[in-house]
C-alpha positions in Angstrom: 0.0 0.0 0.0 2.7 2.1 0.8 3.8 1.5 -2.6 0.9 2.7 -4.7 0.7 5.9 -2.1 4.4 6.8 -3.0 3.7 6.8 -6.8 0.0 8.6 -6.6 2.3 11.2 -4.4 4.8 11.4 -7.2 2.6 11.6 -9.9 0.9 14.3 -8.0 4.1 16.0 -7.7 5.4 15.4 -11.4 2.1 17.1 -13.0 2.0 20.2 -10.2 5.7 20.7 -11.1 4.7 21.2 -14.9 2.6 23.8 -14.0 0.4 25.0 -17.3 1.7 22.1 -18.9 0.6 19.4 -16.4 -3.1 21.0 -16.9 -2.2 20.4 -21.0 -1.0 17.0 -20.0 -4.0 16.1 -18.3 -6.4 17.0 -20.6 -4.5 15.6 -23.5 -4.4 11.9 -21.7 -8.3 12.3 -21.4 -8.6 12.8 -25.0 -6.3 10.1 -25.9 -8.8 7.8 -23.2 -11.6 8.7 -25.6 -9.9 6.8 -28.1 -8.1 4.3 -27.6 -10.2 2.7 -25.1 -7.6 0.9 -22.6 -6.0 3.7 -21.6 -8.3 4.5 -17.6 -9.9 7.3 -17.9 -10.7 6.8 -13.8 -6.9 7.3 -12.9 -6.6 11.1 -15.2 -10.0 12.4 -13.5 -8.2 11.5 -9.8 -5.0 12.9 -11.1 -6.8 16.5 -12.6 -8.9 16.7 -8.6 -5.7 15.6 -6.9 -3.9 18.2 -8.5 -6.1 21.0 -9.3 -8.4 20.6 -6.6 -12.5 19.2 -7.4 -13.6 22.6 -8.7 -10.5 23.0 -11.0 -10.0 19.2 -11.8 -13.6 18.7 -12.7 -13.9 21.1 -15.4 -10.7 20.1 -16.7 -12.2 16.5 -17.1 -15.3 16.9 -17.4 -14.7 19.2 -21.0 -12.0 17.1 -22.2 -14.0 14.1 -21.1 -16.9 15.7 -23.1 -14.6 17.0 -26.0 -12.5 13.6 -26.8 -15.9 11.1 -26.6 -17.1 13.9 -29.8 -14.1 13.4 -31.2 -14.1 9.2 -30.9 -18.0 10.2 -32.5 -17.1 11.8 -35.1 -13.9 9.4 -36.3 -16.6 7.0 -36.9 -20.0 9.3 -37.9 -17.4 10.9 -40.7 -14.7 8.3 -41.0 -16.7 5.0 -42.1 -18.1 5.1 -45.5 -21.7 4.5 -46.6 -20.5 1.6 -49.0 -18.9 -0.3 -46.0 -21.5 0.9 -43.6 -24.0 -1.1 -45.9 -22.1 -4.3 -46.0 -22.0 -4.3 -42.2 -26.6 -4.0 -42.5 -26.4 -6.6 -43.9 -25.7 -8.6 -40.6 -29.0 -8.9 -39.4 -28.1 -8.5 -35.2 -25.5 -5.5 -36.2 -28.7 -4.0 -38.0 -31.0 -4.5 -35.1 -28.2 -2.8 -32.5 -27.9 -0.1 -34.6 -32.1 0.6 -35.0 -32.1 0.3 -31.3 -29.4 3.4 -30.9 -31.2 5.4 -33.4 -34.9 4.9 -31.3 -32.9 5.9 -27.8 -34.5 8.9 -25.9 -31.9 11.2 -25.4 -32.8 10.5 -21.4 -31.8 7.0 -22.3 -28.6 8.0 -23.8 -27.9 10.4 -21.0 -28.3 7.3 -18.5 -26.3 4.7 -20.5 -23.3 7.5 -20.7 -23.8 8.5 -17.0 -23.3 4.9 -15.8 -19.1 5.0 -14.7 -18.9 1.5 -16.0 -20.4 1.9 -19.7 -17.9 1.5 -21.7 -17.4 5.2 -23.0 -16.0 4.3 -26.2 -18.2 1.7 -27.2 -20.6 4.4 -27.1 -19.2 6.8 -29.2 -18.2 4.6 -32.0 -21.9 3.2 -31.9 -23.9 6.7 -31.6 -21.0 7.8 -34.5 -22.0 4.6 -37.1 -25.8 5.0 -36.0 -25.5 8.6 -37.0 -27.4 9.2 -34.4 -28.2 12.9 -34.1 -25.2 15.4 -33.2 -27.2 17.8 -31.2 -28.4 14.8 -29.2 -25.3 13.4 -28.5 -23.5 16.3 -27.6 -26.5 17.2 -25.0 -26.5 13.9 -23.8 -22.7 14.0 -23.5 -22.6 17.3 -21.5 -25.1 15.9 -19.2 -24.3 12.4 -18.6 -20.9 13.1 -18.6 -21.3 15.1 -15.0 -22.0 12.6 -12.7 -19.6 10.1 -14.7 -16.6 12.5 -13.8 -17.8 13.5 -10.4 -18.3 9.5 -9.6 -14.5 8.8 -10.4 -13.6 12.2 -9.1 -14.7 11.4 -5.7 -14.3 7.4 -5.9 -10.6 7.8 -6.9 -9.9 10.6 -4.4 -12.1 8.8 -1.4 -9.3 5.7 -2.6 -5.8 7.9 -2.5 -7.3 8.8 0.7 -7.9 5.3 2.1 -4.4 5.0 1.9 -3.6 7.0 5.3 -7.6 5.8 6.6 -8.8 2.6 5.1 -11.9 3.5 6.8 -12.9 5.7 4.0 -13.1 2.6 1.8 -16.7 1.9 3.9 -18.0 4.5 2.4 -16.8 3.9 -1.1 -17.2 0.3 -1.9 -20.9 0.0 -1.7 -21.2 3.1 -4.1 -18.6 1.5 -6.5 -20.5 -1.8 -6.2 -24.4 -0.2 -6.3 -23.4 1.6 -9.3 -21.6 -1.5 -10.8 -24.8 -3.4 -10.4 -27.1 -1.1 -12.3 -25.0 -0.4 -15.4 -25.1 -4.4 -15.4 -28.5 -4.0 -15.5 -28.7 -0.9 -17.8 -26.6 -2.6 -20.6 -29.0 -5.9 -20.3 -31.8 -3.8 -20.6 -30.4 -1.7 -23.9 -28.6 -5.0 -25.1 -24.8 -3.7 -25.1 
């Protein structure tokens, strides 16, 4: 445990001592999350509140967060042809996912992206070859993307914390776990 404290402390230190440029750092490595989807988006958010406080480190996040997931939409609204994007409607279940994004409320989008474990990019690259609707995403984006950055805001702070008082971990696991639960349920519900 020691261990993982002494390199959140140095990563805390290393991006405070860039200054401007840790901020640019930061918000670049949540773009690059929106992606390429292996890269954890969880760890950037904690590192952004860690270093620039919740008010600071939120916004930071929760734009970038906002702007890389458009970005990842776009690759794959502009990016994929309508020749190839006809071969794949053929496939009769890759048809009927694809209907089901288009007929999503935009209250149904704005749950499925507000859901921490959703898999962000899956989204993006789905809402991008559905075509669903720009203005819809991006309002469902700005929206469900809040509590998505708050939740690993807090979660991952609440955990760097546990490392000098494990009894914060009380509080956080049954969150982690409760939400964990209904995005299981969520993505049986929409199919994902």
């Amino acid at each position: 445990m020691h261990y993982l404290s002494e390199i959140g402390v140095y990563l805390t230190n290393l991006l405070t001592g860039l200054g401007v440029w840790g901020a640019v750092l930061g918000c670049f490595f949540i773009l690059f999350e929106s992606i390429i989807p292996p890269v954890p988006l969880s760890i950037f958010i904690t590192l952004n509140f860690l270093v620039f406080g919740p008010i600071v480190g939120f916004i930071i996040s929760w734009v970038f967060t906002c702007l890389g997931c458009m970005l990842s939409y776009y690759i794959f609204k502009k990016g994929i042809s309508d020749k190839y994007l006809e071969k794949l409607r053929k496939n009769d279940k890759f048809n009927r996912i694809l209907k089901k994004i288009n007929k999503m409320s935009i209250s149904s989008l704005v749950l499925l992206i507000a859901i921490p474990f959703t898999p962000a990019f899956l989204v993006n690259i789905a809402a991008g070859i559905a075509r669903i609707d720009t203005k819809k995403f991006f309002t469902a984006l700005l929206i469900g993307k809040v509590s998505l950055v708050y939740f690993w805001g807090f979660v991952g702070v609440s955990i760097v914390e546990a490392f000098t008082r494990p009894i914060v971990l009380l509080r956080v696991v049954p969150f982690v776990l409760a939400l964990y639960f209904i995005s299981k349920l969520l993505s049986n519900k929409f199919d994902l």
